[in-house]
C-alpha positions as CSV (number, residue, x, y, z in Angstrom):
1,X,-148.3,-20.3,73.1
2,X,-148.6,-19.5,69.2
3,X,-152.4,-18.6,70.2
4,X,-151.4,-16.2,73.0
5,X,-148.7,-14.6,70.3
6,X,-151.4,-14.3,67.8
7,X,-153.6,-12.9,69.9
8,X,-151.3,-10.1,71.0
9,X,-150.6,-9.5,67.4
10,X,-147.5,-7.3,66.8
11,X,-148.0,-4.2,68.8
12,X,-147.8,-6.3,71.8
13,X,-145.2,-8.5,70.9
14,X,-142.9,-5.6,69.8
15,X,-143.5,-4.1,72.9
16,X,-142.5,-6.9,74.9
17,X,-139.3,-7.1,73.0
18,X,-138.5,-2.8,74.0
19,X,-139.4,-3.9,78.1
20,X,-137.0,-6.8,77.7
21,X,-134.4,-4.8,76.2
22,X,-134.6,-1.9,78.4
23,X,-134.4,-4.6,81.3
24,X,-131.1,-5.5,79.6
25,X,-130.0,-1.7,79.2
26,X,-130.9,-1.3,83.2
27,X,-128.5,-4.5,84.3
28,X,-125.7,-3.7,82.0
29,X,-126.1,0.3,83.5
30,X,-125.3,-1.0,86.8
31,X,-121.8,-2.2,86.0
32,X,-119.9,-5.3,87.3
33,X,-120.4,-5.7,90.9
34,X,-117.1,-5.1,93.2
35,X,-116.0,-8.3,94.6
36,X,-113.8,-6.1,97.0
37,X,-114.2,-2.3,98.9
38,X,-111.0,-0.4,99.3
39,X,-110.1,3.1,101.1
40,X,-108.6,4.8,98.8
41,X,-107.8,4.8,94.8
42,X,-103.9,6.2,93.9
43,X,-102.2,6.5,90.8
44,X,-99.8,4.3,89.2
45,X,-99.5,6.1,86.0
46,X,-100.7,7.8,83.0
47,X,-101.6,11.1,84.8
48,X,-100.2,15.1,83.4
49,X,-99.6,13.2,79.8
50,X,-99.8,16.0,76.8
51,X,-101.4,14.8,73.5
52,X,-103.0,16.6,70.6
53,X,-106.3,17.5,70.7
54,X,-108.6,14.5,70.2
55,X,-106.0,12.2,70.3
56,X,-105.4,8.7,72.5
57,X,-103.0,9.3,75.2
58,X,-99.7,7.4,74.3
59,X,-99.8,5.9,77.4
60,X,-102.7,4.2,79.4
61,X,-103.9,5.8,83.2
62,X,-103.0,2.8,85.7
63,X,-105.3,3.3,89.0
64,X,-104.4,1.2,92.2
65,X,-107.2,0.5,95.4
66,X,-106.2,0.6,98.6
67,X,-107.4,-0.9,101.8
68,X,-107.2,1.0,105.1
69,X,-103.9,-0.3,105.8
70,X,-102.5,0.8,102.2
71,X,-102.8,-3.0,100.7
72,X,-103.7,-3.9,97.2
73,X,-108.1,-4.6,96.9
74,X,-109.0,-7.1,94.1
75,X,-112.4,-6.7,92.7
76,X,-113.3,-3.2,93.4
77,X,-114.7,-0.9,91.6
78,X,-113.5,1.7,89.6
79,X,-115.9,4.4,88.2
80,X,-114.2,6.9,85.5
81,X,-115.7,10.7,85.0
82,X,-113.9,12.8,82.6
83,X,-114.3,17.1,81.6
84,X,-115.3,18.3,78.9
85,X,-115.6,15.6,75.9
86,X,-112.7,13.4,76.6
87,X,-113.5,9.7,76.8
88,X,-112.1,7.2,79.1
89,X,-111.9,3.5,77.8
90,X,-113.6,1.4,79.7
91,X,-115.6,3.8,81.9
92,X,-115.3,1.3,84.8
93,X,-114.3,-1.7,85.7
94,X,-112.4,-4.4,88.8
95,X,-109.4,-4.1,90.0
96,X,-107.0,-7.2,89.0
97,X,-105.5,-9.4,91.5
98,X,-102.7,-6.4,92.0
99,X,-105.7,-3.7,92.4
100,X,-104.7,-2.3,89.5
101,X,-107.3,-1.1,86.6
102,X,-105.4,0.0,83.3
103,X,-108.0,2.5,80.8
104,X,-107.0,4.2,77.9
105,X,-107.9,8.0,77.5
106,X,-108.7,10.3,75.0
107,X,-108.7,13.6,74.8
108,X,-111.3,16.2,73.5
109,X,-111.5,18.4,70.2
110,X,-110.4,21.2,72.7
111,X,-107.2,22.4,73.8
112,X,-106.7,22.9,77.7
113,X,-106.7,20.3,80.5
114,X,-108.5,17.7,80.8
115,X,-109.8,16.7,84.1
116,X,-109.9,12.7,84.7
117,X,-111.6,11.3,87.8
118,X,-111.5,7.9,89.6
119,X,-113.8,6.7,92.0
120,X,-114.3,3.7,94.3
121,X,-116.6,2.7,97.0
122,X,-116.5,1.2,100.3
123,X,-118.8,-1.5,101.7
124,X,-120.8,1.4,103.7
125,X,-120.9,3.5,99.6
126,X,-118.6,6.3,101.5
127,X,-116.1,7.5,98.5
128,X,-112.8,7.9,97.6
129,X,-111.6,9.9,94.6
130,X,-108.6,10.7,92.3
131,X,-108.3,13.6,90.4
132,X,-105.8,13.5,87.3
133,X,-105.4,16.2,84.7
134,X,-104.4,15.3,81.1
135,X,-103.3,17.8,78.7
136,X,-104.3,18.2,74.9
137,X,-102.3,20.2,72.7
138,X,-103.4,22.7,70.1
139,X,-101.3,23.1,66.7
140,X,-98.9,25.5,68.3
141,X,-98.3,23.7,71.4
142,X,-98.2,20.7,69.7
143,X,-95.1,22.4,66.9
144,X,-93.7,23.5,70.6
145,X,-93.4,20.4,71.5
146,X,-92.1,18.6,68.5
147,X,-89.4,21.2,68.6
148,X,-88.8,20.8,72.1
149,X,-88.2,17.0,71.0
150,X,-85.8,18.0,68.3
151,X,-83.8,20.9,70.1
152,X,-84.0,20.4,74.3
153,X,-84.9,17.5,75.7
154,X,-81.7,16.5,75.5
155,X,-80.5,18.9,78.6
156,X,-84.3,19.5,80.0
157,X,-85.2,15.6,79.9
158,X,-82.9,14.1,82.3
159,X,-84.0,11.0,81.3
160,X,-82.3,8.8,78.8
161,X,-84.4,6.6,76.1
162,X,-83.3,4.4,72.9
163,X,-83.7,7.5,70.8
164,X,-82.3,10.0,72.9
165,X,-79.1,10.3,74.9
166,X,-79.5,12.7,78.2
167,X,-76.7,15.5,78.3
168,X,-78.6,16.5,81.5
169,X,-75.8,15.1,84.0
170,X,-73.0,16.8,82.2
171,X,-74.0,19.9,82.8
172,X,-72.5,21.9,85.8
173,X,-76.3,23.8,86.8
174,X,-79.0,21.2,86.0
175,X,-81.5,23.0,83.6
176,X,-85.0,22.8,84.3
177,X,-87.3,20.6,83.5
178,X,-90.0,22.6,81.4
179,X,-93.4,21.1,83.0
180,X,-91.4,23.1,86.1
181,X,-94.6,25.6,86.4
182,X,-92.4,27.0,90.0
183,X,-90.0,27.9,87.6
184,X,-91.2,28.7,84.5
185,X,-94.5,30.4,85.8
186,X,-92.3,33.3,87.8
187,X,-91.0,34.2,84.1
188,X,-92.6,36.7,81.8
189,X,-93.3,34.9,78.0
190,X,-90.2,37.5,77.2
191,X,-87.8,36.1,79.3
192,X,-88.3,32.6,77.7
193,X,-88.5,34.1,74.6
194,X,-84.8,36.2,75.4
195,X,-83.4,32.6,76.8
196,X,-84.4,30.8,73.8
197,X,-83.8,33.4,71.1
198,X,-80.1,34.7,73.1
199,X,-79.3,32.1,75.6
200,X,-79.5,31.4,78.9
201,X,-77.1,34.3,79.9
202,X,-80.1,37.0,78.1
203,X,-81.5,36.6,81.6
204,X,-79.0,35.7,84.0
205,X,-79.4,32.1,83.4
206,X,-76.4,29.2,82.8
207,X,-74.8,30.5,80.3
208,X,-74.1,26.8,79.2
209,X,-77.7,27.1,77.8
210,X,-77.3,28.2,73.8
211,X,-79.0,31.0,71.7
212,X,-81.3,29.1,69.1
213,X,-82.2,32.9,67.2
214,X,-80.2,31.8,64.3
215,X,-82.3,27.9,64.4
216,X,-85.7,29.1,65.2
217,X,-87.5,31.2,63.3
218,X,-90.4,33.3,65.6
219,X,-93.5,31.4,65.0
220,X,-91.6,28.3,66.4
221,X,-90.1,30.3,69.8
222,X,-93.5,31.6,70.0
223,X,-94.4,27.8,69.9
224,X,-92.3,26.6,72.2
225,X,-92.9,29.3,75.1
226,X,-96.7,27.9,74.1
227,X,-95.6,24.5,74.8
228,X,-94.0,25.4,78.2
229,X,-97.4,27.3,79.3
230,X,-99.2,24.4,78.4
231,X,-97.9,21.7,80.3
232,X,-96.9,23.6,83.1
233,X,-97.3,22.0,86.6
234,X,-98.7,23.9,89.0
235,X,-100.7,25.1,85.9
236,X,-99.8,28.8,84.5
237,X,-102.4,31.2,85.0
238,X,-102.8,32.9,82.0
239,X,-105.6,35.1,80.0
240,X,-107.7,32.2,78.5
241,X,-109.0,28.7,78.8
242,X,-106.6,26.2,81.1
243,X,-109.5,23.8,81.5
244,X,-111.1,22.2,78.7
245,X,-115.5,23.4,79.3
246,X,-117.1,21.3,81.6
């Protein structure tokens, strides 16, 4: 053997290494192989999160497969496409014994949405797909957000955390939650901007909603009617980008 590999000096034997290695790179491109075929891949959770741009979601996207008759699969697998240049960590992978697959996302340098897809197989290679959108927030909508935090989750949240007390079941007209794009999306960016400046009674809203003109200044109501485009659900239809570039 050391006169074969002296005879092929090292050209050859370099060579051989690049062939085994890209004989590596061609198995590992493959993936793991499913060890189970489901009909349908559904979301747990992690999907319509905002973040800033570039940034990891806070929370990870939780897929589930599914056979025919709506039961967890073990071992199938999960392939992950994401738009424009957000990242989803690992790009595939099994389901657990739950058919659950947990990845962590991040988002591009861009703001816009962010379009995240799942994909599984059958045994027959016919396939089922789930489309989530993410959302990453530019500076403004980002501010917007931060203020929305600050000033009115409190009544639009009506969820309670450690940090945050929910006023949302005290008041006698529920306000609306602001990803409510049915809503919100009917309203002109003056209207928000007369509900947030003058109250909710500026346009015919619960009065029980207060004026923040003498809080805000107008860079941050302009923010915060920013922040409510952004994460709007449906999406709002506005001049500009509401998908990140493909």
């Amino acid at each position: 053997m050391r006169g074969v590999w002296r005879k092929a000096g090292p050209a050859a034997a370099l060579a051989m290494l690049v062939m085994a290695s890209g004989c590596k790179k061609q198995e590992s491109a493959k993936g793991p192989a499913p060890k189970g075929y489901g009909a349908a891949v559904t979301e747990v959770s992690g999907g319509k999160q905002a973040g800033f741009v570039g940034s990891v979601l806070d929370q990870p996207l939780v897929v589930q497969v599914n056979d025919a008759q709506g039961n967890p699969v073990a071992g199938a697998l999960v392939t992950f496409a994401a738009g424009g240049k957000a990242e989803v960590t690992p790009a595939e992978g099994l389901t657990g014994d739950d058919g659950q697959l947990t990845v962590a996302c991040q988002l591009g340098g861009e703001a816009g949405r962010y379009r995240i897809t799942a994909t599984t197989r059958d045994k027959q290679g016919k396939a089922a797909a789930l489309e989530l959108d993410e959302i990453a927030l530019g500076y403004q909508e980002n501010l917007g957000r931060q203020l929305n935090e600050k000033y009115c989750s409190r009544c639009h949240n009506q969820e309670s955390t450690a940090e945050r007390v929910s006023n949302y079941d005290n008041l006698a007209t529920k306000p609306h939650s602001f990803s409510d794009g049915a809503f919100y999306n009917a309203m002109s960016d003056a209207d928000i901007t007369a509900m947030i400046q003058y109250g909710g009674a500026a346009r015919h809203q619960p009065a029980e909603m207060p004026s923040y003109g003498g809080t805000l200044n107008k860079a941050e109501v302009e923010a915060l009617v920013a922040y409510v485009r952004a994460i709007a659900d449906p999406p709002h239809r506005q001049k500009g980008m509401v998908y990140a570039r493909q």
